[in-house]
One Martini backbone bead per residue (centre of mass of N, CA, C, O) as a GRO file, in nm:
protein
  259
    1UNK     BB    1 -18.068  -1.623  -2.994
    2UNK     BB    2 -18.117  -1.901  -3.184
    3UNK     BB    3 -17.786  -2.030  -3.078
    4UNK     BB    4 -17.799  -2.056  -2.771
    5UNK     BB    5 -17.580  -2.335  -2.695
    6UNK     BB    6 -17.487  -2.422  -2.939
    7UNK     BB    7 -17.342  -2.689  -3.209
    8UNK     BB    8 -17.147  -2.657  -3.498
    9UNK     BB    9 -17.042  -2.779  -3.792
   10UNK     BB   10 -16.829  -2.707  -4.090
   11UNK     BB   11 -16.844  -2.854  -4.407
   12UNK     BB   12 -16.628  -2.591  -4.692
   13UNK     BB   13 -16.413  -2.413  -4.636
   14UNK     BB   14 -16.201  -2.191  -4.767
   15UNK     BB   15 -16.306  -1.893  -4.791
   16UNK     BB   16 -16.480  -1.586  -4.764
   17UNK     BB   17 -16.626  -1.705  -5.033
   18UNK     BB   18 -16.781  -1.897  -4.861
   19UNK     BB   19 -17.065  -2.016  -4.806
   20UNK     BB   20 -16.977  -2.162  -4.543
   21UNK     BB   21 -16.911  -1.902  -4.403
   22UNK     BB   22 -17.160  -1.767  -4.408
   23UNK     BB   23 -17.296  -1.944  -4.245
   24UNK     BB   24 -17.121  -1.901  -3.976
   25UNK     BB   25 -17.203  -1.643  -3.917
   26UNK     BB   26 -17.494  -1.657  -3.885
   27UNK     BB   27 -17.447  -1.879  -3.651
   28UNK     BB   28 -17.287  -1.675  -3.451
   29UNK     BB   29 -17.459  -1.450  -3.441
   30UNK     BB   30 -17.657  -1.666  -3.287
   31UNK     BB   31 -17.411  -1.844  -3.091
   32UNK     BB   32 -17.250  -2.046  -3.216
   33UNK     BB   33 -17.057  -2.288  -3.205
   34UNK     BB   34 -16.759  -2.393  -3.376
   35UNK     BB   35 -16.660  -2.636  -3.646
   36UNK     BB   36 -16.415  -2.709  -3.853
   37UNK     BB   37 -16.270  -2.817  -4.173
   38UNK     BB   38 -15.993  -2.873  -4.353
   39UNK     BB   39 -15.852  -3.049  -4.640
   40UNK     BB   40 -15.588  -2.909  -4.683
   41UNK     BB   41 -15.264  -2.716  -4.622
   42UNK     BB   42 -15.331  -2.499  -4.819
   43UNK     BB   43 -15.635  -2.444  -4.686
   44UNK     BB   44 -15.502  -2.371  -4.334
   45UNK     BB   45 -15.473  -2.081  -4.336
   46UNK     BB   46 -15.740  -1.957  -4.410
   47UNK     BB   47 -15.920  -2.082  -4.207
   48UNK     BB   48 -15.802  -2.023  -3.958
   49UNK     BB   49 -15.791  -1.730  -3.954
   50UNK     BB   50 -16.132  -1.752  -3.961
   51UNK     BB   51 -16.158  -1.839  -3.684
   52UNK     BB   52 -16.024  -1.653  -3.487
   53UNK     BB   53 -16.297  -1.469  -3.569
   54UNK     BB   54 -16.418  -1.700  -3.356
   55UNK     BB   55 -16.529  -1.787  -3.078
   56UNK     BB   56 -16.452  -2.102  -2.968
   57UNK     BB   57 -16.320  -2.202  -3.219
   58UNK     BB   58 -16.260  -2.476  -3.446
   59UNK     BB   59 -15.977  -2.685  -3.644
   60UNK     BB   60 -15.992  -3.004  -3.865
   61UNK     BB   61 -15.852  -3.244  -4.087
   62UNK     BB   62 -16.061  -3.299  -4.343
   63UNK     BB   63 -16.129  -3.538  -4.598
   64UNK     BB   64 -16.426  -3.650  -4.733
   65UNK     BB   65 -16.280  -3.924  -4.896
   66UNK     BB   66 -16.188  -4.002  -4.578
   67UNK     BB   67 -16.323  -4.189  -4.333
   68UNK     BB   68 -16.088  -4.169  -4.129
   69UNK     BB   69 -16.111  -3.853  -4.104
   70UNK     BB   70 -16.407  -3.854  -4.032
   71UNK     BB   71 -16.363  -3.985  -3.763
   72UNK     BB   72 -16.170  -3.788  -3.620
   73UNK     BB   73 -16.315  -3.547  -3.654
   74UNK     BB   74 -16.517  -3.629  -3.440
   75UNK     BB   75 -16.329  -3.686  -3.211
   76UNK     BB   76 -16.265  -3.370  -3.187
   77UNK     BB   77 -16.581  -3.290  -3.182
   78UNK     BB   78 -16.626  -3.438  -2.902
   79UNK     BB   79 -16.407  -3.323  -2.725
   80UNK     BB   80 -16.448  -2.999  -2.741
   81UNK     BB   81 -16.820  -3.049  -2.729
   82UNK     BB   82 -16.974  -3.361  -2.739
   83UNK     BB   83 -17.216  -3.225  -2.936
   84UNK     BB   84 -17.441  -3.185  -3.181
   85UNK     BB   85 -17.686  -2.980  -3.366
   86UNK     BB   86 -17.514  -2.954  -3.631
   87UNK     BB   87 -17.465  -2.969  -4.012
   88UNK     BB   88 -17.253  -2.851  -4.233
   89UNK     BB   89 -17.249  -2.907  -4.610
   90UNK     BB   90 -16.970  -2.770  -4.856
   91UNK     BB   91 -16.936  -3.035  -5.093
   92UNK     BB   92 -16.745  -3.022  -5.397
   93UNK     BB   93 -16.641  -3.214  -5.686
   94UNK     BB   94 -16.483  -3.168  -6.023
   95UNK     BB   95 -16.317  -3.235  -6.270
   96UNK     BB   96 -16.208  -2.980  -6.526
   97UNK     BB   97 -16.267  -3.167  -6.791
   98UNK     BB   98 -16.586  -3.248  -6.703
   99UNK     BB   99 -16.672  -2.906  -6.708
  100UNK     BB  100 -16.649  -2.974  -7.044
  101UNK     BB  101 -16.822  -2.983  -7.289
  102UNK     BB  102 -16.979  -3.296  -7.303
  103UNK     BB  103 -17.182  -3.551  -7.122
  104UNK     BB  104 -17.091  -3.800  -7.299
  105UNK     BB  105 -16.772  -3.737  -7.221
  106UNK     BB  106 -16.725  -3.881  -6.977
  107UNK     BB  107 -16.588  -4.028  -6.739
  108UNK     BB  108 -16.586  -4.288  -6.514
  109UNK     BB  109 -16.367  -4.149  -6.299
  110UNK     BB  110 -16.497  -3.889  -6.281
  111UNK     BB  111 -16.809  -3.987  -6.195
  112UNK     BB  112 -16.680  -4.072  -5.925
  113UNK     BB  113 -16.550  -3.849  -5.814
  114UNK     BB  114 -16.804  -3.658  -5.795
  115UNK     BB  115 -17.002  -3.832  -5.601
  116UNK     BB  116 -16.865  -3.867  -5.387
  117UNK     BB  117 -16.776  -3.605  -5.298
  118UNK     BB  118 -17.083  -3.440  -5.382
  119UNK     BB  119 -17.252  -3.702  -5.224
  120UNK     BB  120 -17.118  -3.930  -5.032
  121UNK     BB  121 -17.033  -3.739  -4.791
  122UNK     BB  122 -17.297  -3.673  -4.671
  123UNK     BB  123 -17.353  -3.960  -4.566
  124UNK     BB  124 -17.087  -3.984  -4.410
  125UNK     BB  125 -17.091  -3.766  -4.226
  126UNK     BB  126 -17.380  -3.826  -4.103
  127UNK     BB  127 -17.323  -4.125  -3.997
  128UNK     BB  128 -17.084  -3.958  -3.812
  129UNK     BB  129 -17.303  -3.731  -3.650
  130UNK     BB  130 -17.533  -3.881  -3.504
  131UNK     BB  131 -17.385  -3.942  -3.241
  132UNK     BB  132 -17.371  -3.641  -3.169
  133UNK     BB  133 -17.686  -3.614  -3.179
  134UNK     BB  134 -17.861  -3.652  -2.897
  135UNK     BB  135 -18.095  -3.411  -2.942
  136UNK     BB  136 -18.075  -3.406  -3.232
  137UNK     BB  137 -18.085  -3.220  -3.556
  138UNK     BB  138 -17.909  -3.049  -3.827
  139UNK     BB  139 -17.900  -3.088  -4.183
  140UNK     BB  140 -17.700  -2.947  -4.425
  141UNK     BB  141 -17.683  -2.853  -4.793
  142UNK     BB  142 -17.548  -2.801  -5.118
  143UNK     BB  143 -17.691  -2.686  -5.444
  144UNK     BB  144 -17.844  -2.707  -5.773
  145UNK     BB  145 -18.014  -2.694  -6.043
  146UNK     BB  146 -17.874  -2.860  -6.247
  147UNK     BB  147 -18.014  -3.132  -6.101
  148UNK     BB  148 -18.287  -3.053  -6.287
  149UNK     BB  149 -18.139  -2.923  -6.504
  150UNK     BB  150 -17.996  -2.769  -6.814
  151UNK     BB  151 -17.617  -2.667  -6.786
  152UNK     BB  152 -17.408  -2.558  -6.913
  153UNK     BB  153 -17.084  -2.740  -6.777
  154UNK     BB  154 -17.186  -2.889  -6.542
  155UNK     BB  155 -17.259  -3.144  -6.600
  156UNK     BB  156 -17.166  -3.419  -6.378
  157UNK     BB  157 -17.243  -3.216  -6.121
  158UNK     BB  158 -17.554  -3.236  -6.177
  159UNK     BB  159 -17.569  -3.528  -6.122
  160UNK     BB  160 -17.461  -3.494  -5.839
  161UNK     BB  161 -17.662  -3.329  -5.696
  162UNK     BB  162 -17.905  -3.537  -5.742
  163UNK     BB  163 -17.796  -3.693  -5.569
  164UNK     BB  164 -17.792  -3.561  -5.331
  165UNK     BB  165 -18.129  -3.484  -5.344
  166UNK     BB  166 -18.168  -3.802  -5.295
  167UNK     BB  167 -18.008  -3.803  -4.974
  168UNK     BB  168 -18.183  -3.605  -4.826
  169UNK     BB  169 -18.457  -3.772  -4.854
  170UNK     BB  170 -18.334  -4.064  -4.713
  171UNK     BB  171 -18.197  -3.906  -4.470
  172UNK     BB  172 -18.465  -3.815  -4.349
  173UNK     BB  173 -18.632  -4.114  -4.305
  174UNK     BB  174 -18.419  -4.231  -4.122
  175UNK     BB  175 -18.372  -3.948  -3.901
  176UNK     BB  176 -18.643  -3.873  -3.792
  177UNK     BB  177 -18.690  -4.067  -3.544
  178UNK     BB  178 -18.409  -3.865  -3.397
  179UNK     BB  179 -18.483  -3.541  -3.487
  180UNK     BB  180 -18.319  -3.542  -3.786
  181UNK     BB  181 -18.264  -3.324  -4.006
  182UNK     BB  182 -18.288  -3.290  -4.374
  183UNK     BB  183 -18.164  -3.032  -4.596
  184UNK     BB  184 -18.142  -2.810  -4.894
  185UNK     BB  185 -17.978  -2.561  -5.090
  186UNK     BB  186 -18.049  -2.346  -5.383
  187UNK     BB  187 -17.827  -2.185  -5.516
  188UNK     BB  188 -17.682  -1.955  -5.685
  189UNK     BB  189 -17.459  -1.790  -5.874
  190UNK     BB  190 -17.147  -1.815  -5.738
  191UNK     BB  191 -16.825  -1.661  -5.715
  192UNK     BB  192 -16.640  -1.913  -5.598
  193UNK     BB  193 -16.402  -2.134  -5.611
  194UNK     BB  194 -16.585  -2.360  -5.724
  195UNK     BB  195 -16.707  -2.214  -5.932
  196UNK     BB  196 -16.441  -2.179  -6.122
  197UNK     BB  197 -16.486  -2.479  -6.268
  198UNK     BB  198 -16.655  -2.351  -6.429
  199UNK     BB  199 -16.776  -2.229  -6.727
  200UNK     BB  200 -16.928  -1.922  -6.713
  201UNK     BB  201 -16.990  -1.799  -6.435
  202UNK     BB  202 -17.041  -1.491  -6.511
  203UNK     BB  203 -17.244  -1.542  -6.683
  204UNK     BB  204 -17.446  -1.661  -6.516
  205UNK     BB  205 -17.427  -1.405  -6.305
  206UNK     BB  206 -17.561  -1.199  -6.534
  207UNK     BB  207 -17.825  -1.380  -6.610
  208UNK     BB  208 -17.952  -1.371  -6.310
  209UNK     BB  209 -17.958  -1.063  -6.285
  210UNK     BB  210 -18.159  -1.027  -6.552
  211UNK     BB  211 -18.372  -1.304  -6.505
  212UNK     BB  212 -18.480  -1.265  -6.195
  213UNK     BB  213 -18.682  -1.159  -6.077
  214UNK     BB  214 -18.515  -0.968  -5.804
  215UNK     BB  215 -18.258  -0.841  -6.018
  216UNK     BB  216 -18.012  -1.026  -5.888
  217UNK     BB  217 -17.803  -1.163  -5.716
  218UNK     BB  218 -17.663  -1.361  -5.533
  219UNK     BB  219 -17.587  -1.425  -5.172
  220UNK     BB  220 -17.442  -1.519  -4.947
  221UNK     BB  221 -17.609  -1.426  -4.695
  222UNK     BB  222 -17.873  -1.564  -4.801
  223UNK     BB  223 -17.774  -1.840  -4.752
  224UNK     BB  224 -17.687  -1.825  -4.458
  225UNK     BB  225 -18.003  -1.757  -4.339
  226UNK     BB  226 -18.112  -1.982  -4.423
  227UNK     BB  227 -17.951  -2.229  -4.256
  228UNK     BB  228 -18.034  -2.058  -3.974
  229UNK     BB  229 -18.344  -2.141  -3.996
  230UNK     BB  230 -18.295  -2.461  -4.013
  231UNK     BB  231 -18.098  -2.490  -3.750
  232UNK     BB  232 -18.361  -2.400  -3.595
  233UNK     BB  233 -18.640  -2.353  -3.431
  234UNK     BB  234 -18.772  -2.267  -3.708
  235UNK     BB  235 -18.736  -2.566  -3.881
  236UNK     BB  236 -18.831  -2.780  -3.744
  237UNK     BB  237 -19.081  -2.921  -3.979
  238UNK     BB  238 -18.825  -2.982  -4.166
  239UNK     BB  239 -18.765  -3.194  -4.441
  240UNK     BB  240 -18.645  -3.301  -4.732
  241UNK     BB  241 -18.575  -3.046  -4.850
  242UNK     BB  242 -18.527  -2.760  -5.122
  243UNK     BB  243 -18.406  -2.489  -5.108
  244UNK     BB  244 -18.444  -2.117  -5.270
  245UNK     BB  245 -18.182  -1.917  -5.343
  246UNK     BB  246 -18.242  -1.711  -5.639
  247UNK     BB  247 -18.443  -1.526  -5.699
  248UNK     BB  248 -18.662  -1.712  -5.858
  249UNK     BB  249 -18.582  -1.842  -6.125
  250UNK     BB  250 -18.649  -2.136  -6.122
  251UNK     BB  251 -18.971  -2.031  -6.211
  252UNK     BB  252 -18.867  -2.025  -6.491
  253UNK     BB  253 -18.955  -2.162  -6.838
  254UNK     BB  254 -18.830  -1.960  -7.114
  255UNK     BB  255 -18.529  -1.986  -7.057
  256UNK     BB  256 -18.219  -2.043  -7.133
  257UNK     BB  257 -17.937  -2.154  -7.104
  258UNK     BB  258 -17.629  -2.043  -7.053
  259UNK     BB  259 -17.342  -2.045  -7.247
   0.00000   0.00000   0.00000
């Protein structure tokens, strides 16, 4: 039981298929106690339903574009279970009209507020629950190679990936000194809730099915199981890092990417 006796965060629930329900199985099985959070009203029932089916679990609603919620939600998980010893963030969002066309054409509006939530929320999340992890911790978020290569459609998206693992960076050097990790994970394409404002989703992943060495598909549970490495203390040494779990895609040259 690699987290007997842990307390950890999970904020990005959506539903049975998000990434970060995967990672909470996967800590969970391993003994972890887990707190979740909701973004609003639509998907509290979706999450409470899956908190139920884990002891000693609970959520509380946090949108994570809103300091104050996020001040508030420490504050429940400060009273429910005293310290943290982990935290994932799996926390992404750009309006759906610009990712599509090209990335020329992004508005203002759009490019403040895909790297908001999808890049400063890590920042926000993490630095109110430092008081809570008194004893060290690791910080977990979710990437994607867009950040790094040019994906058609990924458009603003990408931009702001790359600032998450530009800000995974910066926060393992301020937090390393309180033996906090900051790590991130670049999965696959996966067809969550939030990926399928993507446009071409399913064919992205039926191109990384044919084209990544492992010829398979990225899995929730794959996702899950490297997360659980990150926060465990199998992971002690690490820090600052970006871990790919795509089954290889990332190490090819010479494939164009999917239209």
């Amino acid at each position: 039981m690699l987290l007997s006796g842990k307390k950890g965060l999970i904020i990005g629930v959506a539903n049975k298929h998000s990434i970060a329900w995967a990672i909470a199985q996967s800590a969970a099985g391993q003994g972890a106690q887990l707190m979740f959070n909701y973004q609003n009203e639509r998907l509290r029932e979706n999450v409470e339903e899956l908190v139920a089916t884990m002891p000693g679990a609970k959520s509380f609603p946090c949108d994570v574009g809103d300091d104050a919620q996020i001040a508030a939600l420490m504050q429940h998980v400060q009273q429910e279970v005293g310290t943290l010893d982990f935290l994932v963030h799996s926390v992404a969002f750009a309006p759906r009209e610009e990712l599509t066309g090209q990335f020329v054409n992004t508005s203002r509006q759009g490019f403040a507020m895909a790297l908001d939530v999808s890049a400063y929320s890590l920042v926000a999340v993490t630095k109110m629950a430092v008081p809570l992890m008194t004893a060290g911790g690791s910080v977990v978020t979710l990437t994607y190679l867009g950040a790094e290569r040019v994906v058609p459609h990924y458009n603003v998206m990408g931009v702001a990936k790359a600032a998450l693992e530009a800000s995974v960076r910066y926060l393992a050097y301020d937090l390393g000194p309180k033996n906090i990790r900051v790590n991130a994970i670049s999965a696959g394409p996966i067809k969550t809730l939030a990926a399928r404002g993507v446009s071409g989703i399913s064919k992205m992943v039926d191109h990384h099915r044919e084209f990544a060495p492992l010829r398979r598909a990225t899995e929730q549970g794959e996702v899950g199981d490297t997360a659980l490495f990150l926060v465990s203390a199998l992971g002690r040494g690490i820090t600052g890092e970006v871990i790919y779990v795509d089954g290889g895609y990332h190490i090819l040259g010479s494939l164009a990417p999917v239209e």
